[in-house]
Each structure stands twice: as structure tokens, then as C-alpha cells.
C-alpha positions as CSV (number, residue, x, y, z in Angstrom):
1,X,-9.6,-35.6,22.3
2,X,-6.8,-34.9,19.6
3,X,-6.3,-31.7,17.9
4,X,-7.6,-31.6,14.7
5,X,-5.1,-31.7,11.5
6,X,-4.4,-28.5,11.7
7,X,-3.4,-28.4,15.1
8,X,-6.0,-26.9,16.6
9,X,-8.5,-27.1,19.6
10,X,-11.2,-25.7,21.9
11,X,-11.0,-26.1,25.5
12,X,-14.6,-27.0,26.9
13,X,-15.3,-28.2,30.2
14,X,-15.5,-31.8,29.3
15,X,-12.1,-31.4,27.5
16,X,-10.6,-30.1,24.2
17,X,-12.3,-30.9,20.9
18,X,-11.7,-29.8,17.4
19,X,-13.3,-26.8,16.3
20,X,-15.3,-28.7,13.7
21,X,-16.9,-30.0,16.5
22,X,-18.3,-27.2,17.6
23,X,-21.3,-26.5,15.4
24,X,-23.8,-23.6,15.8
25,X,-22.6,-22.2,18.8
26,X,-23.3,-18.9,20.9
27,X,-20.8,-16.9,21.9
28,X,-21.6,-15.1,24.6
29,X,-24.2,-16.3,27.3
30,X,-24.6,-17.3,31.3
31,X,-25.7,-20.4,32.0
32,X,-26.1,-20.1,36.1
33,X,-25.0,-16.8,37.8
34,X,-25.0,-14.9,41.2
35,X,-24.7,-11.1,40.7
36,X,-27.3,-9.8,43.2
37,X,-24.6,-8.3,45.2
38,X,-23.3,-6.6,42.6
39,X,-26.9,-5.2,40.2
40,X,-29.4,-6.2,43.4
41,X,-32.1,-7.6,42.7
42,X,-33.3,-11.8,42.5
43,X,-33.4,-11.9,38.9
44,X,-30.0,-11.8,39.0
45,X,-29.7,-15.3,40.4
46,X,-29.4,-17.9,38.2
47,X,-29.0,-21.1,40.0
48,X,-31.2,-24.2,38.8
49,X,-28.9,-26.6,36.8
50,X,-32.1,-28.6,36.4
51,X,-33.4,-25.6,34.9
52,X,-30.4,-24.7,32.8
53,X,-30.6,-28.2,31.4
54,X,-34.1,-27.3,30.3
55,X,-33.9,-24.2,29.2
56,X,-30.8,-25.3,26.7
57,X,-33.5,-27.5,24.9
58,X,-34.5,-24.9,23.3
59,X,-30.8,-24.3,21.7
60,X,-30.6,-27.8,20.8
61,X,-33.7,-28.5,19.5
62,X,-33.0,-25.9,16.6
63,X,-29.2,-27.3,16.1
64,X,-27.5,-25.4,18.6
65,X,-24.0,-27.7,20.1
66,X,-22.2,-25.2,21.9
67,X,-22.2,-22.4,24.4
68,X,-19.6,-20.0,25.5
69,X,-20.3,-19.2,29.5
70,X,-19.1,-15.8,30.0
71,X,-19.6,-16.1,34.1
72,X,-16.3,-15.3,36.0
73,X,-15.6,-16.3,39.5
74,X,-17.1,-12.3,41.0
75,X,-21.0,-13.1,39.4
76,X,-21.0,-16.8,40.5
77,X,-18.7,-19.0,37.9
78,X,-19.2,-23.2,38.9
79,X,-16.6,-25.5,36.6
80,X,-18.0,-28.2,38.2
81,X,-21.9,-27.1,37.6
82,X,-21.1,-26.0,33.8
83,X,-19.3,-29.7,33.2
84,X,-22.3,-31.5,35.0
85,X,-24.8,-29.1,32.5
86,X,-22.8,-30.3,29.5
87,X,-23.1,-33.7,30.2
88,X,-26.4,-33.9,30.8
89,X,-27.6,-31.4,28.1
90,X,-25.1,-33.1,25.3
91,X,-23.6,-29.8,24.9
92,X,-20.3,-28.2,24.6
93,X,-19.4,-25.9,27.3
94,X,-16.5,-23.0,26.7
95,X,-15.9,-21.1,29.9
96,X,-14.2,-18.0,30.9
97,X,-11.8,-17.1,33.1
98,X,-10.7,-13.6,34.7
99,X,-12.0,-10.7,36.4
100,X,-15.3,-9.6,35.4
101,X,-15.5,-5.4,36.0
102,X,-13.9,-2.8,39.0
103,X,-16.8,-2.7,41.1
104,X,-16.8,-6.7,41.7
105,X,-12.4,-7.0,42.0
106,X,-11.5,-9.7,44.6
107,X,-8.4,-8.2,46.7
108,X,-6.3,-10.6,44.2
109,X,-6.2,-8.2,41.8
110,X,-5.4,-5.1,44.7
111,X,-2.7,-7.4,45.6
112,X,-1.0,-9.3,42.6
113,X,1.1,-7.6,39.4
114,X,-0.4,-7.9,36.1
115,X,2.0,-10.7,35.6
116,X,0.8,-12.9,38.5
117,X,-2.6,-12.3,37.6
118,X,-1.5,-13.9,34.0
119,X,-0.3,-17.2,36.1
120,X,-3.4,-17.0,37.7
121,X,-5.5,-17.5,33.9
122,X,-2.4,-19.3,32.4
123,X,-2.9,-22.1,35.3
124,X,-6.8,-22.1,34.7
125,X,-6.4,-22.5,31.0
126,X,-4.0,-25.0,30.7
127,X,-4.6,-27.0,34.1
128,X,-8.2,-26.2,35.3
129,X,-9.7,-24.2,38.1
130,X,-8.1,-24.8,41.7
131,X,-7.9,-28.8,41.8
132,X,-11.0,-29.3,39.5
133,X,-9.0,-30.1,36.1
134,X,-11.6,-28.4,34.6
135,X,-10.3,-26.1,32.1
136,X,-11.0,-22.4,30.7
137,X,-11.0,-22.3,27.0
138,X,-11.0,-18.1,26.8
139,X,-10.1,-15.0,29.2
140,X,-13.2,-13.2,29.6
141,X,-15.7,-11.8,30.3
142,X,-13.4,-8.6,31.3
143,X,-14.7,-5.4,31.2
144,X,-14.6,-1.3,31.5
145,X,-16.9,1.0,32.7
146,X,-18.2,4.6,31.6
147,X,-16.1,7.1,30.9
148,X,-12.8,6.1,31.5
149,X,-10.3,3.0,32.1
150,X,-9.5,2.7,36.0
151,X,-5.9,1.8,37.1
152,X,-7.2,-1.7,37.9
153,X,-8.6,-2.4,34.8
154,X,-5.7,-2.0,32.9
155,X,-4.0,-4.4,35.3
156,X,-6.5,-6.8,34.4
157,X,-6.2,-6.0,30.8
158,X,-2.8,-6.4,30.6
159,X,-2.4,-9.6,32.5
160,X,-5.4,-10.8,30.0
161,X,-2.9,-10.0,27.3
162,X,0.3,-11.2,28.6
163,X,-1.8,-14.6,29.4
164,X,-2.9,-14.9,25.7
165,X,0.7,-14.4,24.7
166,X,1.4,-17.8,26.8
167,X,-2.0,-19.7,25.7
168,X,-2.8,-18.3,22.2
169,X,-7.3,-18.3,23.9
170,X,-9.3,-15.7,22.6
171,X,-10.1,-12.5,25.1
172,X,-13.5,-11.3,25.5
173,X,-14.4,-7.9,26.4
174,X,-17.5,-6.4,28.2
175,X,-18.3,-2.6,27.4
176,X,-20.5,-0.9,29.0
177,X,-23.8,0.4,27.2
178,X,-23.1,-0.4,23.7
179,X,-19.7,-0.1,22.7
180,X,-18.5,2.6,24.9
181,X,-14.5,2.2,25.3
182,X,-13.9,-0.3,22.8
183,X,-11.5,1.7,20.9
184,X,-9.5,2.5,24.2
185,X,-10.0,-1.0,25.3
186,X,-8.3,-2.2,22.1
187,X,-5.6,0.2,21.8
188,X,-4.7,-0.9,25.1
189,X,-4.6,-4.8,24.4
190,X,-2.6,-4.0,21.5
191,X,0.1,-2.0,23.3
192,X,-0.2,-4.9,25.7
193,X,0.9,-7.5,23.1
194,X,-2.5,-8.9,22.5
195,X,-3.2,-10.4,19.1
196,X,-5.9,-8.3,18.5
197,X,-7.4,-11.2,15.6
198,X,-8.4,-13.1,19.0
199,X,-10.0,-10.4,20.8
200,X,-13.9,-10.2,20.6
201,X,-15.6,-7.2,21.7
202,X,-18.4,-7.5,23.4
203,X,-22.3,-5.7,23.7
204,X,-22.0,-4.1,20.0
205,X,-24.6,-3.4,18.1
206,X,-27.5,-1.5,19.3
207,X,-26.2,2.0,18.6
208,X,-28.2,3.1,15.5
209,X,-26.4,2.8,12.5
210,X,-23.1,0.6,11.1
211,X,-21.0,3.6,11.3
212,X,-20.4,3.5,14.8
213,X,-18.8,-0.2,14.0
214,X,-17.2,0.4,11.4
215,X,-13.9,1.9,13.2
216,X,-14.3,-0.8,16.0
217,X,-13.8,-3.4,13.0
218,X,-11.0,-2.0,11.0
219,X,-9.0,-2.9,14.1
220,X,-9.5,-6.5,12.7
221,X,-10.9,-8.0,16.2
222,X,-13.9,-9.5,16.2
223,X,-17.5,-8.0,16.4
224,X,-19.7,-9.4,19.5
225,X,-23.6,-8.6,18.3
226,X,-24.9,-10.4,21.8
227,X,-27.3,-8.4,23.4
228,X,-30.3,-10.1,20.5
229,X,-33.4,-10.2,22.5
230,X,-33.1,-7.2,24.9
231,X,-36.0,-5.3,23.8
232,X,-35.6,-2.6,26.5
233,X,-32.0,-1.6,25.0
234,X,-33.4,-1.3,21.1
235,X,-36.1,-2.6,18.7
236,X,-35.1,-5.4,17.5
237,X,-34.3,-4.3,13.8
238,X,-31.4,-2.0,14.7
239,X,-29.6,-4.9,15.5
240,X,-30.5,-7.3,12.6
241,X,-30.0,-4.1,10.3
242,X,-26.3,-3.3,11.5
243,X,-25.5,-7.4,11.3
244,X,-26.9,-7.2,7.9
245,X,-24.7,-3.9,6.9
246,X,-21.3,-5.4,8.7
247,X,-22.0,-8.5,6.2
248,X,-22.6,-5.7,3.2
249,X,-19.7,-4.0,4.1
250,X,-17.3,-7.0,3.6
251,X,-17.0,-7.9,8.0
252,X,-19.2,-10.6,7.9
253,X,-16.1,-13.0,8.8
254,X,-15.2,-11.2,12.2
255,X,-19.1,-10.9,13.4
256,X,-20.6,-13.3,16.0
257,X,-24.1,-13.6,17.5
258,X,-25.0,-14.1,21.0
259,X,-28.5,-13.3,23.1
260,X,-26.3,-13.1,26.8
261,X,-28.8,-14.5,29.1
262,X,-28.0,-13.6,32.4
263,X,-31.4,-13.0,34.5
264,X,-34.0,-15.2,35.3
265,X,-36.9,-13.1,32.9
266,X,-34.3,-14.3,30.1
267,X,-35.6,-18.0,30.6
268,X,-38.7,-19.4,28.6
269,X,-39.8,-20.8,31.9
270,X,-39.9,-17.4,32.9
271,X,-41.3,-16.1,29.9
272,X,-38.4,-14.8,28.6
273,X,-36.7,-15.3,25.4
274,X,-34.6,-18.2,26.1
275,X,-31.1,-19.6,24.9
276,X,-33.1,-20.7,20.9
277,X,-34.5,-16.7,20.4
278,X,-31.6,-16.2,18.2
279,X,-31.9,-19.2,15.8
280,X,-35.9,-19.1,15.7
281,X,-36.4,-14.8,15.3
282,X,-33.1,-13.0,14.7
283,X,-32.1,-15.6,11.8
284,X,-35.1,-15.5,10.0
285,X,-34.5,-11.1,10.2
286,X,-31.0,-11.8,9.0
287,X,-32.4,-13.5,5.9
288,X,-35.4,-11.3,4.9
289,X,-32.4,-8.8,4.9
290,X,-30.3,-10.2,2.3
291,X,-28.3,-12.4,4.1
292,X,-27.3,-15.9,2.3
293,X,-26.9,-19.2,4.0
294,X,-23.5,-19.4,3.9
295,X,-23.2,-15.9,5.2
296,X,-25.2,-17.5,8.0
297,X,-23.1,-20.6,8.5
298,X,-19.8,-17.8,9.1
299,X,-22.0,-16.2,11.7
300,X,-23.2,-19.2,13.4
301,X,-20.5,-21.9,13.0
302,X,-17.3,-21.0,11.3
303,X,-17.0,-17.1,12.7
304,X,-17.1,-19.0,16.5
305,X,-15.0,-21.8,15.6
306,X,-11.7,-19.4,14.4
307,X,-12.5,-17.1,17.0
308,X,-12.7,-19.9,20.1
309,X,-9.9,-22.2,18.0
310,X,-6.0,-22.2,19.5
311,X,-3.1,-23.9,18.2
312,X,-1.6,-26.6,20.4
313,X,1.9,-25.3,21.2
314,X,4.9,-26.4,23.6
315,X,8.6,-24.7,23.7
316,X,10.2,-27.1,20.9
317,X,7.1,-25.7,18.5
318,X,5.5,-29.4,18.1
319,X,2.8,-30.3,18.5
320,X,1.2,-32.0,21.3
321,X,-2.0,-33.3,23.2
322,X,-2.8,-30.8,26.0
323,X,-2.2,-33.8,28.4
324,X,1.3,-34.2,27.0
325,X,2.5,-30.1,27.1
326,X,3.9,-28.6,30.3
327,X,2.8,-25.3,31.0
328,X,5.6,-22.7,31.1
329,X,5.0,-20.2,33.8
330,X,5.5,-16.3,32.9
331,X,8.4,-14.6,34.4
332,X,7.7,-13.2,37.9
333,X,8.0,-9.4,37.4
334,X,11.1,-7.4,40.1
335,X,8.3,-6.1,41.7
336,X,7.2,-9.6,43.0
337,X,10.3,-10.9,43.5
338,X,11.2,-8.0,46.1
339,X,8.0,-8.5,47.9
340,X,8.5,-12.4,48.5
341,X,12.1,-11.7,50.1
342,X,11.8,-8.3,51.8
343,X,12.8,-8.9,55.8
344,X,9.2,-8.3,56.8
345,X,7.9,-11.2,55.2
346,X,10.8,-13.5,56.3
347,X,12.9,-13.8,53.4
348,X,16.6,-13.5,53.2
């Protein structure tokens, strides 16, 4: 699939399309995942594509075309499972890549610099997971914790950022209960290099009242409302009221919607809300609250499209097909380089 004339694409699983292509799409869910080792717990395993397949008829059967899979490699990520979902549920499939939160690190990010760690996402973006050729389209779902920013998050942070400098993909954030961090979490992207207009930041929302968004936005990054459907967070209405006020407030451009499904009592099969909550209940709230249609088109199709959208790139500044550009690699940091060739590891 070409760019569009703009020169711009979204990296899906089945390939890159242009972002008119997308459609209604949510930004932030799981379609399988595996993080019982990390919460406890069997709810926490998501692992029926069968069932995923089904379940996303209730996105599509109310106009919804494309998903944004925020599962990374630590809570059970399958490239190969999310491509066979898309093709069978005649979906588009954007999916993450990175290191998910502290608790769950592999030893790769103990081991590598932040700069290696960018290879590791630059590779993935722009060549596909290990051998699989299938591609991430974002960095993300990367996250803090309470309280404070450990050492090894702002490794992962930083190599997020240096990668983005190389790929031009949106990074998604995950902050823990609500917002918390977000403000340090940007501040450190931006000293990072990160262009903070393609950072989303994620579980916003369901603090009572706007004016705890309001600083969050002014950083001009973009405002993830995806936690729609958890009732045992916040009465519904808190949410739809704060959407509804960001919109008021003149933000309704950098706002996306998302319900991020991630245990099994999510699924309608389940009796859960399932992946079409948010277009048959939260949109409906939206418009008893003011909201016009084409306020709900930003939130829905165009919001997603500018957020997820990159501009095909390569060293002379052309354009080009992503089958035609070579990646360039980042520069391996000293660091690295005196590692590889110190005596005890052989080298010279």
C-alpha cells in the first residue's frame, strides 16, 4: 500500500495504509494478553483468537475499522496472532512495541543503553518483529509507576524518544491510576527530543473535573480518555463530562477515546462491556452533552488518524514506499562500543 498524497502512512500488521483508511478506530485496547504473572489472577489471560474474532463484531457491526493493540512483548504481544485476527475480522490492526512497566523489564533493558534499546524499536518499526516482517506502527504501551520515575524507566523513555526521532511513530504512555506522572513523564520525553505533538498519554480522565487535564494538555500531546467502561474506577459521567469540557475548552483536536480491554470480564461473552461499549453508550453521553457530529468524527476518526499517521522519510528527504527505504541505524553510544571490545569479551 502507497502513502497517501501527502506522504503519509500507518503501519498495521497487514502493512502500511493511508490514514484515510483508518476509519473509526480505538486507540488504545488488547486484543489477546498474558499478564497473570504480573497482576495474578486468570482474568488476566486473554488467549482465544477465535474469541477475539468474535468479540470485535461488536466494533464492526457499529463502524468500527481499526484497533490500536497496546500489548508488548512482557503481558503476551503475538504479531503473528494480531495479523491472523485482522485478517479474519477485516480489521486494521496497529501494534505496539517496547517495554511495558519496571516490574515486568526483560534483562534487555538491565543490559542494553537507551540507544540500543532504540535499535531494538527502530528494527521492529521499520522491519517487523524478529523474522516475522510484521511491523509496529507506535512505541507503546510504556509506562511509570506511583510516585516516582525509576532509573529504568527513564532508560526506556529515552530510547522510546531517541527511536521516534528515527521513525517519526507516535509514543504511548501508561500512567498509573489516572494521570499520575504525566507531567514528569512528558517533561522527560521532551528533554529527550521527543515530539511531544506525537505522544499520547494514556488512562486520563477519571479524576473529577477538567482542571486536572487542563495542564496535561497545554503541553500540546495528546489526551488518551481510554479507561470508558471501567465502572469500578468512576461513574460513568465523570468521564463523558471531562471529554465534553476538553471539547468546550477548545482540546477537542488532541483527545482520543479508547475502552482498554484487557481481562476476560471485559468480553461480551463474558458479560463484559465488549470492544462496541464506546460507540453504542459513551457516544450517545457525548451528544446529550453538547457534543456535535463533527466534534465526534475528530474524536473517533480524524483525532486517531493524525495521531497514528507518520511521514514516509529516507536520508535524501524523498519520499518512498516503506519497502523501498533502508533503515538507518542510530549511532552506538561509547558506552557500547567499549563493552563489545573490552579483553574480557574477546575483542581487540
Amino acid at each position: 500500500m502507497k502513502p497517501n498524497s501527502q506522504g503519509l502512512e500507518v503501519i498495521t500488521v497487514l502493512g502500511p495504509i493511508a490514514p484515510d483508511q483508518m476509519g473509526i478506530m480505538q486507540t488504545h485496547e488488547h486484543l489477546l494478553v498474558d499478564a497473570m504473572d504480573h497482576y495474578g489472577g486468570y482474568e488476566f489471560v486473554m488467549d482465544d483468537e477465535e474469541l477475539a474474532i468474535q468479540e470485535l463484531r461488536e466494533f464492526t457491526s457499529r463502524g468500527g475499522k481499526t484497533i490500536c493493540d497496546a500489548t508488548l512483548d512482557e503481558i503476551g504481544r503475538n504479531p503473528q496472532a494480531l495479523a491472523r485476527i485482522a485478517k479474519a475480522a477485516g480489521i486494521h490492526v496497529v501494534m505496539g512495541c517496547g517495554w511495558y512497566r519496571e516490574f515486568g523489564y526483560p534483562r534487555i533493558v538491565e543490559e542494553r543503553t537507551s540507544r540500543e534499546l532504540a535499535d531494538v524499536l527502530v528494527k521492529e518499526i521499520e522491519e517487523g518483529v524478529g523474522d516475522t516482517k510484521i511491523r509496529a506502527g507506535f512505541i507503546g504501551e510504556i509506562g511509570t509507576g506511583r510516585h516516582f520515575i525509576k532509573p529504568a524507566e527513564e532508560r526506556v523513555f529515552r530510547a522510546a524518544a531517541l527511536a521516534q526521532q528515527q521513525t517519526g511513530v507516535a509514543i504511548s504512555t501508561h500512567t498509573t491510576r489516572w494521570g499520575t506522572l504525566a507531567l514528569e513523564q512528558i517533561a522527560m520525553l521532551k528533554d529527550f527530543g521527543a515530539d511531544l505533538s506525537k505522544v499520547i498519554i494514556g488512562h486520563l480522565g477519571d479524576r473529577r473535573g477538567v482542571h486536572h487535564l487542563l495542564p496535561i494538555a497545554e503541553n500540546g500531546v495528546w489526551l488518551e480518555v481510554d479507561n470508558i467502561g471501567y465502572f469500578d474506577y468512576q461513574p460513568e459521567f465523570v468521564r463523558a463530562d471531562n471529554v465534553a469540557a476538553l471539547v468546550r475548552d477548545g482540546f477537542g483536536e488532541r483527545v482520543l477515546l479508547s475502552e482498554d480491554i484487557c481481562m476476560t470480564k471485559h468480553l461480551k461473552f463474558n458479560g463484559g462491556k465488549g470492544y462496541g461499549y464506546l460507540l453504542e453508550v459513551f457516544i450517545p453521553m457525548l451528544r446529550k452533552r453538547g457534543l456535535k457530529e463533527e466534534d465526534i468524527h475528530k474524536l473517533l476518526v480524524t483525532n486517531p488518524a493524525n495521531a497514528f499517521a507518520r511521514r514516509v522519510r529516507c536520508s535524501g528527504g524523498l519520499l518512498l514506499s516503506p519497502r523501498l527505504r533502508r533503515t538507518r541505524r542510530l549511532p552506538r553510544s561509547p558506552l557500547a562500543v567499549r563493552r563489545r571490545s573490552s579483553p574480557q569479551e574477546g575483542g581487540r
